[in-house]
Residue frames as a rotation matrix with the C-alpha (Angstrom) as fourth column:
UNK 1
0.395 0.261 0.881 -34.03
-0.912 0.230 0.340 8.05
-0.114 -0.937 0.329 0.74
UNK 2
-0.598 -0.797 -0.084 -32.23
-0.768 0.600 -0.223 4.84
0.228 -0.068 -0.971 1.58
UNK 3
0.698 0.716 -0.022 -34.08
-0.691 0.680 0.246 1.64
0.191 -0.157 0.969 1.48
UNK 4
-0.059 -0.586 0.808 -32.69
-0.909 0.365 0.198 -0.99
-0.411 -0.723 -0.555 3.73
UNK 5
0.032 0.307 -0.951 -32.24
-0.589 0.774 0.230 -4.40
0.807 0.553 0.206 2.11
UNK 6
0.944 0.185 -0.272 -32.33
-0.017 0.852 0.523 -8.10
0.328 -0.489 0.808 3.63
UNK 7
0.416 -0.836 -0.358 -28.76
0.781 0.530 -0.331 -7.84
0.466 -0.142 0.873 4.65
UNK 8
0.393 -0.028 -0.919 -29.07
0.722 -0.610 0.327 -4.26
-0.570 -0.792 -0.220 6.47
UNK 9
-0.724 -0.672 0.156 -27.28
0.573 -0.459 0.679 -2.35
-0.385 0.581 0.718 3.68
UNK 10
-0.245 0.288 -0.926 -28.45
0.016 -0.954 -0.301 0.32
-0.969 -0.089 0.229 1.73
UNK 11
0.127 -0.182 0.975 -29.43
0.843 0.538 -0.010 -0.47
-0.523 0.823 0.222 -1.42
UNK 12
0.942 -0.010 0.334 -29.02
0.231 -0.702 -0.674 2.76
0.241 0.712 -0.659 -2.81
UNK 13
0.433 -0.874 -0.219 -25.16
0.072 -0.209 0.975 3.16
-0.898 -0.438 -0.028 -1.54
UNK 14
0.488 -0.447 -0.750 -22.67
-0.872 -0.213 -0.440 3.84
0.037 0.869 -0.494 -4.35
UNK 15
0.822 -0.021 -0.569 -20.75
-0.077 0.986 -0.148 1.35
0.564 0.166 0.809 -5.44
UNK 16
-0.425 -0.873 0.239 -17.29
-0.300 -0.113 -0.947 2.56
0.854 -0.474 -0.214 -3.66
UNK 17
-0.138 0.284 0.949 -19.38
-0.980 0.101 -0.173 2.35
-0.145 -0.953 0.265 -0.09
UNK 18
0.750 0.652 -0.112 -20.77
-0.653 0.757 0.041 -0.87
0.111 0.042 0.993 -0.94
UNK 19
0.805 -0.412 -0.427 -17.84
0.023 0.741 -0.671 -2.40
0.593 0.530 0.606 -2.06
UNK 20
0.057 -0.479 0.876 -15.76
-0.639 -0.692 -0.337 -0.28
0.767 -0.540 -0.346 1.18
UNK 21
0.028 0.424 0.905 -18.15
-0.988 0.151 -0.040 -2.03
-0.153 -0.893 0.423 3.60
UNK 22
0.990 0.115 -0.082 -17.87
-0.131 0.967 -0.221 -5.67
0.054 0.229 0.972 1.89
UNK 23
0.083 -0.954 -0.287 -14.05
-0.182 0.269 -0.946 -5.33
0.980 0.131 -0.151 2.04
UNK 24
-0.455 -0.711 0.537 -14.37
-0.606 -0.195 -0.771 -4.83
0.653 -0.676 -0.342 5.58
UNK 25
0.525 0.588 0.616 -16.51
-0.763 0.645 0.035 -7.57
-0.377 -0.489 0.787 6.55
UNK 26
0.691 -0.579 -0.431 -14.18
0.089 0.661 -0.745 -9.93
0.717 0.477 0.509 4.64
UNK 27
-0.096 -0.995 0.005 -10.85
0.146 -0.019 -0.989 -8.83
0.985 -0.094 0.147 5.82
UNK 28
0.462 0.341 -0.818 -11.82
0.877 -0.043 0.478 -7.61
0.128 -0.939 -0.319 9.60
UNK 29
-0.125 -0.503 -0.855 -9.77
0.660 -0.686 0.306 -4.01
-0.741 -0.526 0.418 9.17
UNK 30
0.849 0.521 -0.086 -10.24
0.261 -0.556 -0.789 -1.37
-0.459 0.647 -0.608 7.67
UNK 31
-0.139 -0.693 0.708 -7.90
0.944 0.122 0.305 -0.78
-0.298 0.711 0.637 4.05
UNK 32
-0.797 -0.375 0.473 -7.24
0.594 -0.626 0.505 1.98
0.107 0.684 0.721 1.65
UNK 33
-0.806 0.592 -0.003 -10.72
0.443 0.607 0.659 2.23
0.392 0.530 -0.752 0.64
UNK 34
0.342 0.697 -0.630 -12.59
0.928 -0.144 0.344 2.53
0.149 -0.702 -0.696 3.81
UNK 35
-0.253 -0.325 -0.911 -10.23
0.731 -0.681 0.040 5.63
-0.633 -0.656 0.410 4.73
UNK 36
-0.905 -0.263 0.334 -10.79
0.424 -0.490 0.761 7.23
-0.037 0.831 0.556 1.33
UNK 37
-0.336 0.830 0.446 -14.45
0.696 -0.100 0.711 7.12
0.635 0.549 -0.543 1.83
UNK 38
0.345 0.181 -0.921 -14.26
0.815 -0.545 0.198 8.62
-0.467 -0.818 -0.335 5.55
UNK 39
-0.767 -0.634 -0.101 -12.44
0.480 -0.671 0.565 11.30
-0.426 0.385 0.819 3.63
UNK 40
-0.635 0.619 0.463 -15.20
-0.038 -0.624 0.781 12.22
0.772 0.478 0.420 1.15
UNK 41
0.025 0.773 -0.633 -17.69
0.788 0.375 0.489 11.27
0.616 -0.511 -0.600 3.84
UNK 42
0.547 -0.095 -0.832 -16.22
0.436 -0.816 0.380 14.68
-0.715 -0.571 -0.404 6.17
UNK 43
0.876 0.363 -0.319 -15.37
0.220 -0.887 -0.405 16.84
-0.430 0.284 -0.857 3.15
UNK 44
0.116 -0.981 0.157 -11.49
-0.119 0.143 0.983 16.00
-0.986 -0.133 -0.100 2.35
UNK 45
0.293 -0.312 -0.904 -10.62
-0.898 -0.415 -0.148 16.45
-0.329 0.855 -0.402 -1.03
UNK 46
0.870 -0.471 0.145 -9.61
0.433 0.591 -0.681 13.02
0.235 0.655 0.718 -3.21
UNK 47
0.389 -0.910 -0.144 -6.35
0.263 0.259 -0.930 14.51
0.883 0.324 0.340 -3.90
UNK 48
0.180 -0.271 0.946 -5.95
-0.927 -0.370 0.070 15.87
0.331 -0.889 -0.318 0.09
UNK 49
0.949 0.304 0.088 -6.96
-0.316 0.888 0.336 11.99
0.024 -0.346 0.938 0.93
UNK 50
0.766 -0.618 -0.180 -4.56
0.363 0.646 -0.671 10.70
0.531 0.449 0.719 -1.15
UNK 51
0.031 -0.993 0.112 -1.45
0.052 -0.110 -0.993 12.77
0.998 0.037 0.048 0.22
UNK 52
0.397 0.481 0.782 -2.58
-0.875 -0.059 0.480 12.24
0.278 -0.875 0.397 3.53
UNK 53
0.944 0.069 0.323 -2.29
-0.079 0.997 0.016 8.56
-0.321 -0.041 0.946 3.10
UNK 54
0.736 -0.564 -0.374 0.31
-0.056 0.500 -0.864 8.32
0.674 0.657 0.337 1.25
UNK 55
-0.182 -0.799 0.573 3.05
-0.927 -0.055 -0.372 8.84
0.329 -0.599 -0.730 4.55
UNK 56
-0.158 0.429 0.890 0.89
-0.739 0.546 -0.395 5.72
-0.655 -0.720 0.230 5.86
UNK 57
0.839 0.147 -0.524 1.04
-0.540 0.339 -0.770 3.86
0.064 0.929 0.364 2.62
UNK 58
0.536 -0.616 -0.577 4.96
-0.571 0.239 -0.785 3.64
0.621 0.751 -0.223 2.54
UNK 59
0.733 -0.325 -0.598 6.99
0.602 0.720 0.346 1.40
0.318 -0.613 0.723 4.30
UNK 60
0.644 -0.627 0.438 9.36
-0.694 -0.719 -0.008 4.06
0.320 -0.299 -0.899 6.70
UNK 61
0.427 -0.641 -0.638 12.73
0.488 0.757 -0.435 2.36
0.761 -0.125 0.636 7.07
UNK 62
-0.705 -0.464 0.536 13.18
-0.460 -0.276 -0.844 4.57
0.540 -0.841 -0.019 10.44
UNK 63
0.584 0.775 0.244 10.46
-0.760 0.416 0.499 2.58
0.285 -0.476 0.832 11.93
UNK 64
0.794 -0.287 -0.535 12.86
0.198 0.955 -0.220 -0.64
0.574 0.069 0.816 11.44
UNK 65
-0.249 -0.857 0.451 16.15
0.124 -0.490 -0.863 1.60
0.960 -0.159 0.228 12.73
UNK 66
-0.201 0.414 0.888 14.01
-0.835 -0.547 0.066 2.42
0.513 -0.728 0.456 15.78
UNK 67
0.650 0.349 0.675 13.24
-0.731 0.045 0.681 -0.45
0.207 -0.936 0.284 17.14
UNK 68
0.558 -0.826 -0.077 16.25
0.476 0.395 -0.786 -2.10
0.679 0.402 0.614 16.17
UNK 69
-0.281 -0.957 -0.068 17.95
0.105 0.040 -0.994 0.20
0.954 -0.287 0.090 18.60
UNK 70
0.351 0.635 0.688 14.97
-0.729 -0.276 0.626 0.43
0.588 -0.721 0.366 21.14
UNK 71
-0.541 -0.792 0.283 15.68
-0.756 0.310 -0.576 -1.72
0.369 -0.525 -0.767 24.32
UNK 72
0.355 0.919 0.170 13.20
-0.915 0.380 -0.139 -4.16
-0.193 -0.106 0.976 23.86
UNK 73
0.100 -0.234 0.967 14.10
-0.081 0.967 0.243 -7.85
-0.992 -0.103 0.077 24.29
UNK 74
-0.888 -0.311 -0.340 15.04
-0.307 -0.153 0.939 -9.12
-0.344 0.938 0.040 21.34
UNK 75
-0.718 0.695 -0.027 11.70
0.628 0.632 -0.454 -11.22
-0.299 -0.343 -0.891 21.22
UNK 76
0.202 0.767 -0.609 9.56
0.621 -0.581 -0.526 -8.04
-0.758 -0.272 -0.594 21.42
UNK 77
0.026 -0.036 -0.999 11.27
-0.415 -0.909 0.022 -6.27
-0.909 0.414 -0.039 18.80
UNK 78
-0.998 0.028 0.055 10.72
0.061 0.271 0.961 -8.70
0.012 0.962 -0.273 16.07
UNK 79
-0.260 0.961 0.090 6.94
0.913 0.276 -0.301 -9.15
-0.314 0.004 -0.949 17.35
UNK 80
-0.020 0.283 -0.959 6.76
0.290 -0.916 -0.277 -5.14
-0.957 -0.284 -0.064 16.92
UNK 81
-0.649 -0.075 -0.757 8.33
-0.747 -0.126 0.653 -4.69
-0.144 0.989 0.026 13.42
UNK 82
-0.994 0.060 0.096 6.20
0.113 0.611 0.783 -7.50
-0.012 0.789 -0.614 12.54
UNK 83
-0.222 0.773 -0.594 3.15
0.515 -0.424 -0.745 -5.98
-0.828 -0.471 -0.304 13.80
UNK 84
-0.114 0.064 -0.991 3.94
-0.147 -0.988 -0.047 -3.11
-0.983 0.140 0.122 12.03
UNK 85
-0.932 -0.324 -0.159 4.50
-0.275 0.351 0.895 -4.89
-0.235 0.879 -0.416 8.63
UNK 86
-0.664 0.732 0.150 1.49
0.737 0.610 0.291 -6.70
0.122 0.304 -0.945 8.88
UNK 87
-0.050 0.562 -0.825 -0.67
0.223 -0.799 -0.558 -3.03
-0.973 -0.212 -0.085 9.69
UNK 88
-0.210 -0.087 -0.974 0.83
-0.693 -0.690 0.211 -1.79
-0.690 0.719 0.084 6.58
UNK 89
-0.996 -0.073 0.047 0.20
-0.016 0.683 0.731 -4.80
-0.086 0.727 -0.681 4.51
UNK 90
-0.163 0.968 -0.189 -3.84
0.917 0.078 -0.391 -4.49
-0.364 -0.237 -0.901 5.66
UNK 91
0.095 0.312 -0.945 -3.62
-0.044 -0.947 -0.317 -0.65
-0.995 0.072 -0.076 5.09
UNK 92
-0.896 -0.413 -0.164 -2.37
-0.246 0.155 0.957 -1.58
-0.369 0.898 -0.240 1.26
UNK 93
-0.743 0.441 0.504 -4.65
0.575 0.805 0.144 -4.80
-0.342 0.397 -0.852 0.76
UNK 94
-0.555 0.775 -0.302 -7.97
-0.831 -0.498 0.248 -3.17
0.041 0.389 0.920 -1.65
């Protein structure tokens, strides 16, 4: 059974959850971490996780090619790719 501490948490959580749920109160998004645990959390193999993630890990240099030739102002298509950079830099960050 799960005994609630002074700070709402579980005090019996592993440490991965604990340490899941403190990343995302820091950072405001959810990282690496948090997806890995929803994984075990609904039955998903570790190594299923992992190659899951990993397409969402790498930086895709047709992402950049795309909107490079997309007809978005120029304006709008740096704000996009940088969007996107900065997603994948949060999905990285542990």
């Amino acid at each position: 059974m799960c005994k609630v501490n002074a700070n709402r948490t579980c005090s019996s959580l592993p440490n991965r959850r604990q340490k899941s749920r403190e990343a995302y109160k820091k950072k405001g998004h959810a990282g690496k971490t948090d997806f890995l645990e929803l994984a075990n959390r609904i039955g998903i193999s570790a190594n299923r996780a992992d190659k899951l993630l990993s397409v969402f890990l790498e930086k895709q240099p047709v992402v950049e090619i795309l909107v490079k030739h997309s007809f978005l102002p120029e304006a709008n298509k740096r704000g996009y790719y940088l969007m996107y950079q900065t997603r994948l830099n949060a999905l990285l960050e542990k």
